[in-house]
N, C-alpha and C positions, 0 to 999 in steps of 0.2 A: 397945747394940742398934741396928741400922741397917735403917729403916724405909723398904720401896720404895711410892715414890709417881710416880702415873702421871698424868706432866702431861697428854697428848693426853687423857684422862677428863674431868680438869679444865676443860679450854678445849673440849671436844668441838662445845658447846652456843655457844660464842661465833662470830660471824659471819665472816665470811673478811674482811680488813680491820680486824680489832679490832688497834689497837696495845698494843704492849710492846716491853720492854728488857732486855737485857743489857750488861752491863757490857764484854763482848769486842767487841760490834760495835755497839751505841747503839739508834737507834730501829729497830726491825724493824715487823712488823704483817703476819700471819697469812693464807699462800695456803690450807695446805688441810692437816686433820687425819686420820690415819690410824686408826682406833681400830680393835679387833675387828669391829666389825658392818659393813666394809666387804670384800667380795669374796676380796680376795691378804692376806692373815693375815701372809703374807711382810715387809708393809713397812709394819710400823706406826713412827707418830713424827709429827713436827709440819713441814713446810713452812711456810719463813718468807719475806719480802722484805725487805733492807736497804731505806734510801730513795734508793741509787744504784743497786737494781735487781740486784742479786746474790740469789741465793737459796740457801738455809740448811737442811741437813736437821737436825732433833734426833730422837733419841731419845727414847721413849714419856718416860723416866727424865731427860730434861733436857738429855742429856750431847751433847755436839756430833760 
């Protein structure tokens, strides 16, 4: 059974700035979260920054 979890929920409440990691691109840390309760419903998911300054969309779901 495959259980959908919605990371932008998760981190909703964490600051813009909070670091994390993935394993495909290493240290990221968190521009700006998408969730339901903002405006365009269109584009929910997670904005990230590497620390060379690339930026990263995820999916509510994680998936890159």
């Amino acid at each position: 059974m495959e259980e959908n979890i919605n990371i932008a929920e998760i981190l909703k409440n964490k600051p813009n700035g909070t670091k994390l990691y993935a394993d495909a691109f290493g240290e990221l840390s968190i521009e700006d979260i998408y969730t339901e309760d903002k405006e365009d419903k269109d584009e929910l998911g997670i904005t990230l920054s590497s620390k060379d300054g690339d930026k990263l969309l995820f999916y509510n779901d994680g998936k890159y």
